[in-house]
C-alpha positions as CSV (number, residue, x, y, z in Angstrom):
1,X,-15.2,-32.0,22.4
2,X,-16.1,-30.3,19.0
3,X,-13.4,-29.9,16.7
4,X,-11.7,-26.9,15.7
5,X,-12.8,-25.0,12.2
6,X,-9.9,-23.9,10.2
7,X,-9.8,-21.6,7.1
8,X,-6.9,-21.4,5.0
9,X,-6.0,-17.7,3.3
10,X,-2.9,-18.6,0.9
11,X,-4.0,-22.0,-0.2
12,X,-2.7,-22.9,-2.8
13,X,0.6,-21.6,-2.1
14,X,3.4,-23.7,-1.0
15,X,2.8,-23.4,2.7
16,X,-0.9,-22.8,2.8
17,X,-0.8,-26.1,0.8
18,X,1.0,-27.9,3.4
19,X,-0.8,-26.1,6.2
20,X,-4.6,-27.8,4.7
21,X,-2.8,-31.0,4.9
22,X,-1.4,-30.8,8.3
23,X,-4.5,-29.7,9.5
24,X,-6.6,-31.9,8.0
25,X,-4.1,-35.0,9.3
26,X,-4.4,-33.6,13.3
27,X,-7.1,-35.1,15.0
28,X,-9.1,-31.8,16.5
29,X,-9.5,-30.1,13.9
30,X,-10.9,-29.2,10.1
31,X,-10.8,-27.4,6.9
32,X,-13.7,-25.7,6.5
33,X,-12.7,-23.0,3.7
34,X,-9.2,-23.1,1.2
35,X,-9.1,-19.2,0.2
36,X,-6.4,-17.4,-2.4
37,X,-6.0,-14.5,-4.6
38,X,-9.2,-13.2,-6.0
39,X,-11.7,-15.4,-3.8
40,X,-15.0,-14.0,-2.2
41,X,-13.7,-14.7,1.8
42,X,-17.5,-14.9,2.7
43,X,-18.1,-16.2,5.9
44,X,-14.8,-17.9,5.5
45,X,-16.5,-20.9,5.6
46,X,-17.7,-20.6,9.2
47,X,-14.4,-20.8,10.5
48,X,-13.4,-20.4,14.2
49,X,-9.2,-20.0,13.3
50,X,-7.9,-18.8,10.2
51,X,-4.4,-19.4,9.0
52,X,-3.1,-16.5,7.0
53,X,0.0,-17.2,4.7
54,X,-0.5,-14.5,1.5
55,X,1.9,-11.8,1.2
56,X,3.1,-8.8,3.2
57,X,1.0,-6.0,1.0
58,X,-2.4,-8.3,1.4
59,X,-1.6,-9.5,4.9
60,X,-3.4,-6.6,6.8
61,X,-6.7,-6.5,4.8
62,X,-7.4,-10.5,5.2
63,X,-6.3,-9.9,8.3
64,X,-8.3,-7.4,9.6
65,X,-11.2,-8.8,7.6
66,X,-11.1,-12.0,10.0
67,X,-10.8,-10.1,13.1
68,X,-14.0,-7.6,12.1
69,X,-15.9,-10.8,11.7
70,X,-14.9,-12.2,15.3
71,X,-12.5,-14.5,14.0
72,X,-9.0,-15.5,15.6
73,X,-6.3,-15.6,13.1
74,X,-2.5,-17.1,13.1
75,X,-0.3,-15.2,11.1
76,X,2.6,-16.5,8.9
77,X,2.9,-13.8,6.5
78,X,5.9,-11.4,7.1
79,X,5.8,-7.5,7.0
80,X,4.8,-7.1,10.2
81,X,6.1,-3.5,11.2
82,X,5.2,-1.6,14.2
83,X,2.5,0.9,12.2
84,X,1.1,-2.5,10.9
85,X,0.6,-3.6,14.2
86,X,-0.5,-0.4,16.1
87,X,-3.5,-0.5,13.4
88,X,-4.2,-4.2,14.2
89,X,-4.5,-3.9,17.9
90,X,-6.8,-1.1,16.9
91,X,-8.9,-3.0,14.8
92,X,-9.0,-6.4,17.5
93,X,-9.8,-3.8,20.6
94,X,-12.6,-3.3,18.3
95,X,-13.9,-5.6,17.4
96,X,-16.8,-8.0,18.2
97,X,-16.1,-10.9,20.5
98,X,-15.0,-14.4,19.0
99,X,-17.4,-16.4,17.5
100,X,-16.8,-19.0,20.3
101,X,-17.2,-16.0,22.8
102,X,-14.2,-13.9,24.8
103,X,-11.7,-11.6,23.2
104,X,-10.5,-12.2,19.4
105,X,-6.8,-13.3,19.7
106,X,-4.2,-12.6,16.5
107,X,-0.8,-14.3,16.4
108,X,1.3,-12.9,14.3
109,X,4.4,-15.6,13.8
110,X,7.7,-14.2,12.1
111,X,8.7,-18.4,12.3
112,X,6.7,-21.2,13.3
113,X,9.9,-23.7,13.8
114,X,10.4,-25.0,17.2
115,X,14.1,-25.1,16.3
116,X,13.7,-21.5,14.9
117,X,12.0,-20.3,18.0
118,X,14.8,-21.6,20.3
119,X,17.3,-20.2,18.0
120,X,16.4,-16.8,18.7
121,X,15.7,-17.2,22.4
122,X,19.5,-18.5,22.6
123,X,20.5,-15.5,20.3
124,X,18.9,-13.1,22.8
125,X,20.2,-15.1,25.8
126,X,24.1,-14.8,24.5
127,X,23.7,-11.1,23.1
128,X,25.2,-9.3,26.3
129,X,28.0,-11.8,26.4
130,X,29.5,-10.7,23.5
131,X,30.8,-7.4,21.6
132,X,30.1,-8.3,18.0
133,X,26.6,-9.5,16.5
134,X,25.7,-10.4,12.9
135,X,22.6,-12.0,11.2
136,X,22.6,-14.1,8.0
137,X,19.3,-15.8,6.3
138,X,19.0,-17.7,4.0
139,X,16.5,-19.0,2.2
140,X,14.9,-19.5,-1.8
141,X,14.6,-17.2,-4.2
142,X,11.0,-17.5,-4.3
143,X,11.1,-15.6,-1.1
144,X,9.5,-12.0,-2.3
145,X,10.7,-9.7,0.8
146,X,14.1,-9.2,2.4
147,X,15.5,-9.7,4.7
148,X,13.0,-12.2,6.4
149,X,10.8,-11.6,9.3
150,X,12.6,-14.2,11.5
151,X,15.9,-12.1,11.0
152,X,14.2,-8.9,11.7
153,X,12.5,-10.2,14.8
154,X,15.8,-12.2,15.9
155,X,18.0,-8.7,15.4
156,X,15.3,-6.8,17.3
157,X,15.1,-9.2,20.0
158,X,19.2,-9.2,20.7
159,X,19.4,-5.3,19.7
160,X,17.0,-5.2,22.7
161,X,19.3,-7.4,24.9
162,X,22.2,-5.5,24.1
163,X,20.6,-2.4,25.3
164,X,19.6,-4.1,28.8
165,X,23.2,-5.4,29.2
166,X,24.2,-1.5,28.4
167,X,26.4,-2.4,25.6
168,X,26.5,-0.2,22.4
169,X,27.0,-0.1,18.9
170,X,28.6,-3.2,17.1
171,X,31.9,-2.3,16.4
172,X,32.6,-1.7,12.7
173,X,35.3,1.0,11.0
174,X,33.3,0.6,7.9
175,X,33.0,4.3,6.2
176,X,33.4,3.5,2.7
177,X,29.9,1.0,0.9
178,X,28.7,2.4,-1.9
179,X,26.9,-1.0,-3.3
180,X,25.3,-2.0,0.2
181,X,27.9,-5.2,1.1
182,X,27.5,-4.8,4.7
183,X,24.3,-5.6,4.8
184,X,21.0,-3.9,6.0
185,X,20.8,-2.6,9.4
186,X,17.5,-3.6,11.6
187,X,18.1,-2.3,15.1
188,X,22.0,-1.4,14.8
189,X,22.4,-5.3,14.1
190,X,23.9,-5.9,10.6
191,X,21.7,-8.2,8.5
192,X,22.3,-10.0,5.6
193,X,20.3,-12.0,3.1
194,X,21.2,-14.9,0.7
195,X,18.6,-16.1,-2.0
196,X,19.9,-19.4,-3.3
197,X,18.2,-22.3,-5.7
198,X,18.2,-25.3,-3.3
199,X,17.7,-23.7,-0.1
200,X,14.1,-23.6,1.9
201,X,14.8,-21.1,5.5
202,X,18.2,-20.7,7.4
203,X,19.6,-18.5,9.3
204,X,22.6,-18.1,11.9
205,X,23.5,-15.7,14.1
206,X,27.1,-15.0,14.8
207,X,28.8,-13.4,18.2
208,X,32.3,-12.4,18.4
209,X,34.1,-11.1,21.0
210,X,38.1,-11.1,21.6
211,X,39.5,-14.8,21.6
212,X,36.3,-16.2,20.5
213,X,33.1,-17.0,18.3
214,X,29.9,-18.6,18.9
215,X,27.2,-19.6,15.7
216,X,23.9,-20.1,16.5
217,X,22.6,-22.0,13.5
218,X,18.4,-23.0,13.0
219,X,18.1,-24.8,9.1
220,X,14.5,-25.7,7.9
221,X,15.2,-28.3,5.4
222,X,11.1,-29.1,4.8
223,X,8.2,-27.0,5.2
224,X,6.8,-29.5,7.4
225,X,9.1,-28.5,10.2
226,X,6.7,-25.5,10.4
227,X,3.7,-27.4,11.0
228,X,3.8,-28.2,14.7
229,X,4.4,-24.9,15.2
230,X,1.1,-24.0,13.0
231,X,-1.0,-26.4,14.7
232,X,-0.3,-25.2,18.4
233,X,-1.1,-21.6,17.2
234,X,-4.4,-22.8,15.9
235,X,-5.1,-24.5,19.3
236,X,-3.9,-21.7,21.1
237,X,-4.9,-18.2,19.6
238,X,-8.4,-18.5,21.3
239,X,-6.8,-18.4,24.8
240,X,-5.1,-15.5,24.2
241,X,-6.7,-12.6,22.9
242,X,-5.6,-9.4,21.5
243,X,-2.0,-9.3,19.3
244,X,0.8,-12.0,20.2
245,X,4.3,-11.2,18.4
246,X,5.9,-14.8,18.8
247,X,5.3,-18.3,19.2
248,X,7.6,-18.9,21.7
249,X,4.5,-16.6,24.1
250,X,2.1,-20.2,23.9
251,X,5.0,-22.4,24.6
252,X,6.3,-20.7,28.1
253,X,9.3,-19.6,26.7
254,X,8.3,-15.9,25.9
């Protein structure tokens, strides 16, 4: 069985750094092409997989150059909105078929923790058991765009299970916050980011009802805890083509 070509867009930043040498570790697979900022993509090296970790304004053009090409791609750069998405199915329903043949698949990953991915699947299995939700992330303040895309996509998936159960809006007398201290709102769920020296990704999700609290609590202290997460995606995307929102879709729990 050959082994699987991998190109890296976002190389030589902290986690595309990490992703070339978790790939080139895993037996099944190769580097074939590091790319960054200003670098000729080419043929990106002959690549069957790309990895994309650049940032959310360059995300959809090296994206949508790998798909036009008939390349799958995994996706860990955030700004993912629905318009940005509505174009990219666009662009992968027309595109060319895979290099290895079959549909070009496109995962795009708002975390690529295990621990992370369970985290929000618990979040969105507790949501209709309780009146009050709130979000808090946490992470470096490296970390260019707020609030993260594991928050947004954690608040959208309990917003969502809230609605199921029939439940509406959190309850909040707020009237009165004129500098913003209650946080963004994605959803109707109340979001709030933290940028701290020392930190690399957390984030918890808090439930309150009367008589009680449950925290739901997912802490990345290593951006190797990403990388089994990366590495399934890049054995995965070929076998499911078209757009994937999520991880947890390649590992049943979807």
């Amino acid at each position: 069985m050959s082994e699987i070509a991998v190109a890296v867009i976002g190389a030589r930043g902290r986690m595309g750094a990490t992703v070339c040498r978790a790939i080139e570790a895993s037996p099944g697979m190769h580097v074939v092409g590091a790319f960054d900022v200003g670098d000729d993509l080419g043929d990106l090296g002959g690549a069957e997989v790309v990895v994309e970790f650049s940032v959310p304004a360059a995300s959809p053009t090296n994206v949508g150059y790998c798909v036009a090409r008939g390349v799958h791609v995994v996706v860990g750069t955030t700004g993912w909105d629905e318009g940005r998405l509505a174009t990219l199915r666009e662009q992968v329903a027309a595109a060319a078929p895979a290099r290895a043949g079959g549909g070009v698949g496109v995962l795009i990953a708002p975390n690529f923790a295990i621990g992370a991915i369970l985290m929000m699947r618990f979040a969105q299995q507790a949501a209709r058991f309780f009146e009050s939700v709130e979000i808090i992330e946490l992470h470096h303040p490296a970390k260019v765009d707020a609030p993260s895309g594991t928050a947004v996509r954690t608040a959208q998936l309990v917003a969502g299970a809230r609605d199921a159960a029939g439940l509406g809006r959190v309850p909040d007398a707020t009237t009165t916050d004129p500098d913003g201290a209650r946080g963004a709102s994605v959803d109707g769920i109340p979001v709030h980011s933290v940028r701290l020296r020392g930190l690399i990704a957390h984030q918890e999700v808090l439930f309150g009802s009367v008589g009680e609290t449950l925290t739901i609590r997912h802490d990345s202290l290593d951006r190797e805890s990403f990388m089994a997460g990366v590495l399934e995606g890049v054995r995965g995307v070929a076998g499911h083509p078209g757009v994937t929102v999520g991880l947890e879709h390649y590992l049943g729990i979807g």
